[in-house]
N, C-alpha and C positions, 0 to 999 in steps of 0.2 A: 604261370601267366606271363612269359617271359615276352607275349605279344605284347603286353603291355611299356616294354622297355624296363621294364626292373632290374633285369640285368640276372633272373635268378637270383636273391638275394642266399648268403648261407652263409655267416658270418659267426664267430663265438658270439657270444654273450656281451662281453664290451663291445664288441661291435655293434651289434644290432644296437645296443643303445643308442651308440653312436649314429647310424641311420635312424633311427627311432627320433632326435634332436635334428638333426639334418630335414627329413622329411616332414616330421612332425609340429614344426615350431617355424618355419619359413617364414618370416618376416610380409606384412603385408603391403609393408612400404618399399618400392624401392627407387631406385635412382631414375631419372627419367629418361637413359639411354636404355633402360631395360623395359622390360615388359609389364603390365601393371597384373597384380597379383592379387584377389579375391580371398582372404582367409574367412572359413568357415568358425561357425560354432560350433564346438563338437562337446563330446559327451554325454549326461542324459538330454538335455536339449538338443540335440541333434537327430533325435528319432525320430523326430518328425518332420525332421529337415526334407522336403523338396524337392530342392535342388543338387543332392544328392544322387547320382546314378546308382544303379546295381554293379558298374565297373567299379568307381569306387570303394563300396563296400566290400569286396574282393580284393582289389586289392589291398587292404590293410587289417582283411580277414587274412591272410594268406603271413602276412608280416607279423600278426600277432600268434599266430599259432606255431610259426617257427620260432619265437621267444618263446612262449609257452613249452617246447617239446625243449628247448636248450633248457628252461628252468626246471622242465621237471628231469631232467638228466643231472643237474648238480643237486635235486634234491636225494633221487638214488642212490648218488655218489654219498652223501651225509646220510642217511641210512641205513643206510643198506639192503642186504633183501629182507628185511621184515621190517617196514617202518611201522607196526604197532608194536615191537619191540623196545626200537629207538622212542618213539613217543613215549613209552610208561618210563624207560630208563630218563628222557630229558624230564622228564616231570619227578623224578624220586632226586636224582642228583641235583645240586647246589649250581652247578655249570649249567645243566640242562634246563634248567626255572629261569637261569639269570639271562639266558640265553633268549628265552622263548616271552622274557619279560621285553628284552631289547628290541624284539623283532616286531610282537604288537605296539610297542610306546610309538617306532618306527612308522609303524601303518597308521597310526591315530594321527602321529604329528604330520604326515602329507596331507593327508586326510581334513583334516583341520584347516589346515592352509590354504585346499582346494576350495572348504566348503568357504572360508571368509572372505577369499575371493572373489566366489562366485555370491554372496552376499552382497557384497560393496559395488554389485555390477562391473566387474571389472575382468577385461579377457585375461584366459591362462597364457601370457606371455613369453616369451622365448629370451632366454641370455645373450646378448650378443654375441659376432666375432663369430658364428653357426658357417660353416658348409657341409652342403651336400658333399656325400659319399659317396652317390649313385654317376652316373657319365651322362645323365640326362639331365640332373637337376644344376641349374647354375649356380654358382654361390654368390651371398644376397652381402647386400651392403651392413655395415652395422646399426642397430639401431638399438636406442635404450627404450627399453620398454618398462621400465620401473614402473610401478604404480601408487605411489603414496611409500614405496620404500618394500613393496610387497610383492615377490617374485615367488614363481611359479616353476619350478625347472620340470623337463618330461620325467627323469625317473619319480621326482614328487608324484606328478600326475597318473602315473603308472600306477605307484603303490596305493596310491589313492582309490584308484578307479577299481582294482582287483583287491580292497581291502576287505572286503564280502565276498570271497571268490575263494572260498577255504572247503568245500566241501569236493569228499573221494569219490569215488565212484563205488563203493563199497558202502555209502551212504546211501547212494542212489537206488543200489540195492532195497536196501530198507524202505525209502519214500515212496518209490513205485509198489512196493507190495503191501506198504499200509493206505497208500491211496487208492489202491482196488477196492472198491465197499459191493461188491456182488458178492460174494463168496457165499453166504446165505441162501442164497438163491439156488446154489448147483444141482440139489435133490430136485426141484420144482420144475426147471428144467429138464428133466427124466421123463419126471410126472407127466409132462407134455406130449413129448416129441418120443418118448419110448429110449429104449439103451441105444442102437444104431444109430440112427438120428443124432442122438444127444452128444456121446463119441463123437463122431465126425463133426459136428458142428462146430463143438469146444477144439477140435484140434485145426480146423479150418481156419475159424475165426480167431485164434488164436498166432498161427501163422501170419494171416492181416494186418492184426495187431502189431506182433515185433516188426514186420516191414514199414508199419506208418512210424512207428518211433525210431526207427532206423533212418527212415525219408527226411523225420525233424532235423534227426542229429545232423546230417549229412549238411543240407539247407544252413543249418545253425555253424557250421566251423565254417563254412564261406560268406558268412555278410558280418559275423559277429565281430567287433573287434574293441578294446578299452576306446579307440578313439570315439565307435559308435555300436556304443552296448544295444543288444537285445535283451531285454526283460519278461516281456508277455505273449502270447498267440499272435496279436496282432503286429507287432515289430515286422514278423517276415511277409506279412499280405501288404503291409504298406511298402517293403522295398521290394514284392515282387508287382504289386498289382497297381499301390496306391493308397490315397487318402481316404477314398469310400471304402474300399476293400478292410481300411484297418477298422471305421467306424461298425461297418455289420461285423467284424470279429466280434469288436468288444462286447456288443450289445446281445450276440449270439452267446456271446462267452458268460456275460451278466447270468442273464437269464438261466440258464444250462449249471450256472455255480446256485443261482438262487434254487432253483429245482431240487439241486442234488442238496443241500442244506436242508429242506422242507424235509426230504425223504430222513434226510437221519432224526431232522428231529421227532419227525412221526415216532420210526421206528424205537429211538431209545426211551423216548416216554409211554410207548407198550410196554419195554422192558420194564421201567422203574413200576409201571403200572403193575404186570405181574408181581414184581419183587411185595409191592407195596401190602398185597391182595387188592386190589381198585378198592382202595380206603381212602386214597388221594383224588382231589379232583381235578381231571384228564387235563384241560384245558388252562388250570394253573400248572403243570407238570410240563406242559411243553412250553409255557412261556417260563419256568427256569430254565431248562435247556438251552433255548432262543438265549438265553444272557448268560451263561456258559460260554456256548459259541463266541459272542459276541465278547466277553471280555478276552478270549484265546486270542482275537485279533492284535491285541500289543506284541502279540510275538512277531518280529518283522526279518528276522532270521531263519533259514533252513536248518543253519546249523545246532540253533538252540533248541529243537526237538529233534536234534538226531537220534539222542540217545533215546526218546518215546518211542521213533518208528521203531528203531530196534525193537524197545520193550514190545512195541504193539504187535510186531509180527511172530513174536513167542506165545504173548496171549491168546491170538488165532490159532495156534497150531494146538494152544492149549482146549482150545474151545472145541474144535474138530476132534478131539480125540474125548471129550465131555460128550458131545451129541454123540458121537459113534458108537461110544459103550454104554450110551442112552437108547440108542435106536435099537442095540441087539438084544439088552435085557430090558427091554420094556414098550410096552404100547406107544403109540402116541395120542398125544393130549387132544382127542377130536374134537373139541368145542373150539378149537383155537381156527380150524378149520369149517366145520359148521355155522358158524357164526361170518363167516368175511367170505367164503367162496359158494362157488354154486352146488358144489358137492355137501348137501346137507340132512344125508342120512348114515347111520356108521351100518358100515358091511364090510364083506371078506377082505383084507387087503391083497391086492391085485397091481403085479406087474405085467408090463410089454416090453417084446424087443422092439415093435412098430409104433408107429401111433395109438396112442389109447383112444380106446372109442368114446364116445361125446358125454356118455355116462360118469365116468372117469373124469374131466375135465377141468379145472378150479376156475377159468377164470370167463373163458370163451371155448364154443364148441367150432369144428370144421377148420377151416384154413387159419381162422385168427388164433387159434390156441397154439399153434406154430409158430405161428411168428413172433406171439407173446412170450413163448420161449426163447427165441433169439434177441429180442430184446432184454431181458432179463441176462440173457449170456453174454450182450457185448457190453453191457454196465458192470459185468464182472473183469473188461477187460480197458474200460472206460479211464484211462488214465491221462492221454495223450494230450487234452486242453494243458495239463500243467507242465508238460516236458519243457516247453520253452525259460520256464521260472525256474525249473531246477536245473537245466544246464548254464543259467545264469548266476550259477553260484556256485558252479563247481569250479576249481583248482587248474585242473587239465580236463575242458570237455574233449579231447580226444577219447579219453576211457570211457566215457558215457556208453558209449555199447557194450561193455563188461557186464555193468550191472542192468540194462535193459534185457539181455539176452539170458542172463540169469534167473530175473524177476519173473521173464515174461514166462521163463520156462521150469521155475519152482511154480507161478500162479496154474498154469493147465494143466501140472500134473498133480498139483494137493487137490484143484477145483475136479479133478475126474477121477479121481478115488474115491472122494468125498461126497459127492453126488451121486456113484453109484453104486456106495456105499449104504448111504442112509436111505436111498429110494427101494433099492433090494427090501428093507424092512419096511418102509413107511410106506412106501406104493403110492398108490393117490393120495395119499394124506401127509404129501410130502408138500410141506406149505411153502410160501417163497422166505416168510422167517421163519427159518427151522428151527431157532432156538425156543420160538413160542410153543414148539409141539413135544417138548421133549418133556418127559417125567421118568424118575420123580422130580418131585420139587425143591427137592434138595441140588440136583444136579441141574433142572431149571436155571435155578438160584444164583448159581456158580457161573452157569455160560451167559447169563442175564450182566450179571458182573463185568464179565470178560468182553460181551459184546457193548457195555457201556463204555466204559474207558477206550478200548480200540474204534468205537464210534466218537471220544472226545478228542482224541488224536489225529483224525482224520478230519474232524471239522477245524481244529488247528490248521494243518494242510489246505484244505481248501480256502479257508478265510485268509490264506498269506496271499494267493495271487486272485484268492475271490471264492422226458427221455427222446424231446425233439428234435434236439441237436448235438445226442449223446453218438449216434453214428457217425452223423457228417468229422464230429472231432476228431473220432478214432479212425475213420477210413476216408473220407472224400476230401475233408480241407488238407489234409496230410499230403492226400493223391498231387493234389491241383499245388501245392508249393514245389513238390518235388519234381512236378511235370514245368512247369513253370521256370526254373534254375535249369536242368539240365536243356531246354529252350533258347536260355539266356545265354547260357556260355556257348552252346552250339551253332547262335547266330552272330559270334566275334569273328571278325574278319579279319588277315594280316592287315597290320597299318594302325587297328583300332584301339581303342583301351581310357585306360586315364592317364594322362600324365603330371604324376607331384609336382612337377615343378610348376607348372599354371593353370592347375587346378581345375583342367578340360577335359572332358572325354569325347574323342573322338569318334562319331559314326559314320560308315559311309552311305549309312542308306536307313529307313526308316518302315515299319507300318509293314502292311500282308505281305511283302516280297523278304522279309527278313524273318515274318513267322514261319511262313515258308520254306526260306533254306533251312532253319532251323529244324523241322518237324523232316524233312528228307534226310537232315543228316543223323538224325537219333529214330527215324521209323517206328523201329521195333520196340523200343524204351516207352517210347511216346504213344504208341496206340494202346500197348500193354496196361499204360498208365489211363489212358482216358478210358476202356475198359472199367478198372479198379475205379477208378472214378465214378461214372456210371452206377456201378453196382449198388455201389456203396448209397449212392443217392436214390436207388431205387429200392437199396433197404429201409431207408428211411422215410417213404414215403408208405410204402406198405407197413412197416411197423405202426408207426403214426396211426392208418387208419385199424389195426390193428389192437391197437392198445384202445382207442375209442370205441369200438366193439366188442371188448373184454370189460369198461366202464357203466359200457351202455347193458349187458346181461346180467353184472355183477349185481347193480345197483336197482336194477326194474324192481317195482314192487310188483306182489304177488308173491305166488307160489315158489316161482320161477326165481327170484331174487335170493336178497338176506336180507339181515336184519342190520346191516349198517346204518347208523342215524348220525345227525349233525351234530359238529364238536359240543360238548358240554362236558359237567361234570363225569357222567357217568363215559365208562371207555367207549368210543364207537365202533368198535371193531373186534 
């Protein structure tokens, strides 16, 4: 961004600090031969800061991620190449404890300081005697900014701001594969769409997938920075689009977490229900659940269930290899399926490599039984609403695409063995919870187990940052920020930018003739994208009605229906 006059920043480590004080701390007052000077609020109150440009956020995304890459190179250096070596070793050794005691007391006491600052209403102030570093920023007169005897310096405020900012990308690993909750579903998806279909879909939509979490991360290391952290979904709609743009995030986002909560708790209170033999009644079983969930929400940390996602995604593997050697030596449980789907007579089990005919069908017949598989499949791949909270707490979001490209490509290839694993044997009577069909009941028992905890792990997860807005999250609103940024930067004109020093961003021009140049100079990115975009919003629209025509046959009474009845004691499903 060196149109911005930055100068190219590239400085060691003491250095950057030093620009980090210089730009960061500029004095609001100054002399009156000089220019008057606007200091911002920054921090979390600054996310919804306004008057904020997208130049700005750039550039002090750009300043923060070159300290970041300087700090993750001395952490290297302290390391070495195995730092889960170095970490067991700093934690067995008497150096390595006292070391790692100094470093946390370190982060607590900025921390502290920032937070009672920010208590007392009183700004993070700058130590006198500061000049710019940069050949653009003038240097400012001195001014005591004391507050009650209570200073603020930027490295304080640094360590402060990144003192939650400890998670690897090797976490992230873990967090994306235990926030995937489709996995169940994969066999059902067969049942649908047949083996072809099913294949390509799961590898189709799964390519989608890493590209929209590739689009976040991207978005995310340009606007993010300690000065004006990003937290949630909506952080980057408000600084690409705006104030409304963040409210329908959030509200999309409510909504979309409330959903996805309901379904687990459905799901895990069928479990307990199996476990129990339906000796429990249904509807007090889901409201313990419901307070489960709800006490999981004190955990306000990623890193404090790192070590669960781990567990949890062992338990899954464990669970998949429970159903598998269920499915091959054993029938399955057809009441679990006669009871909740349209298929409610038992006969031959029968696979397709096409579409299964209407006979075959669980949920809807003809075009909706397709797409009810796709919906079903991109909930398996449904992660993307929370990517923005977990690279808000990683260490170096530069590595985020490690464990994204990892995740996404351990989930499509357990979810398509797996799928066509158990559908080979269960054929149509591969339900969308497979664990409910599997006997005996011994091994029932076990994956009922395994699917409960790996479901109390995930509502962990979802209750930290919170199926009609399950697509738009994983493919349209992704489309529309990354179309959006590369827009933004493509209509900087030489001359343009922000400049530190008085707190302006320059434009030379505004409105259609600047989306314009923008969209000629990225064409092909740009069309490609509003394509993806498109698509994506046209899956959503057809799934949608989709899913209410698989509602609408399920439920009909008659012949035609089931026997599903309204929550009470007795199971409804």
């Amino acid at each position: 961004m060196d149109q911005f006059g930055a100068g190219g920043i590239s400085h060691s480590t003491n250095e950057m600090e030093e620009v980090t004080k210089a730009q960061m701390r500029n004095p609001s007052v100054v002399s009156a031969a000089k220019p008057q000077v606007m200091e911002r609020v920054w921090g979390f109150a600054a996310r919804v800061d306004e008057t904020v440009t997208v130049e700005e956020y750039m550039y002090w995304a750009k300043i923060e991620r070159e300290m970041e890459a300087d700090e993750q190179k001395q952490f290297n250096a302290e390391v070495g190449k195995y730092p889960f070596i170095a970490l067991l070793k700093g934690k067995m050794s008497k150096e390595g404890r006292a070391k790692q005691k100094a470093e946390k007391e370190e982060r607590e006491r900025a921390l502290r300081v920032v937070v009672e600052a920010g208590a007392e209403g009183k700004a993070y102030p700058t130590s006198g005697n500061e000049k710019s570093l940069t050949s653009n920023t003038p240097p400012m007169e001195e001014e005591d900014h004391t507050h009650g005897g209570l200073k603020v310096s930027d490295a304080e405020w640094r360590t402060a701001a990144r003192a939650m900012r400890t998670a690897s990308w090797g976490q992230m690993f873990f967090l994306i594969t235990t926030d995937i909750l489709g996995w169940s579903g994969a066999p059902f998806v067969f049942a649908s769409v047949g083996y072809g279909a099913g294949v390509a879909l799961y590898i189709i939509f799964g390519i989608a997938a890493t590209f929209s979490g590739w689009a976040i991360w991207k978005v995310f290391l340009e606007l993010d920075s300690s000065r004006y952290p990003m937290m949630s979904f909506g952080d980057p709609f408000f600084r690409m689009f705006g104030k409304k743009s963040r409210h329908f995030i959030n509200v999309a986002q409510s909504l979309q977490q409330f959903m996805t909560v309901a379904i687990l708790i459905l799901s895990k209170s069928l479990n307990i229900d199996q476990l129990a033999h339906s000796s429990l009644c249904f509807s007090g079983v889901m409201v313990l659940v419901m307070g489960i969930g709800m006490i999981s929400g004190i955990i306000r940390s990623l890193k404090k269930i790192g070590w669960l996602s781990q567990a949890a995604v062992f338990m899954n593997i464990a669970n998949f290899i429970i159903i598998m050697v269920a499915a091959a030596n054993n029938d399955p449980y057809y009441g679990a399926v006669t009871k909740s789907t349209l298929i409610n007579t038992i006969e031959p089990i029968r696979t397709f490599a096409g579409t299964p005919p209407a006979a075959y069908q669980q949920q809807a017949v003809n075009f909706a039984s397709q797409f009810n598989a796709v919906n079903t499949m991109v909930y398996a791949y449904a992660g993307a609403l929370l990517f923005v909270a977990f690279l808000a707490e990683m260490r170096t979001p530069m590595d985020f695409w490690k464990g994204l490209f990892c995740a996404q490509a351990f989930i499509g290839i357990v979810y398509l063995l797996f799928g066509v694993f158990v559908y080979s044997f269960y054929g149509q009577y591969s339900a969308s919870t497979i664990v409910n069909v599997i006997q005996p009941y011994s091994l029932q028992s076990v994956g009922n187990v395994f699917t409960l905890l790996t479901g109390a792990i995930a509502v962990c997860i979802v209750s930290l940052v919170g199926a009609l807005f399950m697509i738009n999250f994983t493919y349209s609103f992704p489309g529309m920020l990354y179309l959006a940024h590369i827009m933004q930067k493509a209509a900087i004109l030489p001359g343009e930018g922000f400049d530190p020093a008085t707190r302006i961003t320059t434009r030379l021009d505004h409105g259609k003739q600047r989306w314009m140049r923008a969209y000629k100079k990225t064409w092909l990115p740009s069309t490609a994208l509003i394509i993806y975009i498109l698509a994506g919003l046209a899956c959503c629209g057809i799934g949608t009605w989709a899913a209410v025509e698989g509602l609408i046959q399920v439920f009909q009474p008659g012949p035609g229906g089931t026997i599903a009845t309204s929550f009470g004691c007795p199971v409804p499903i």
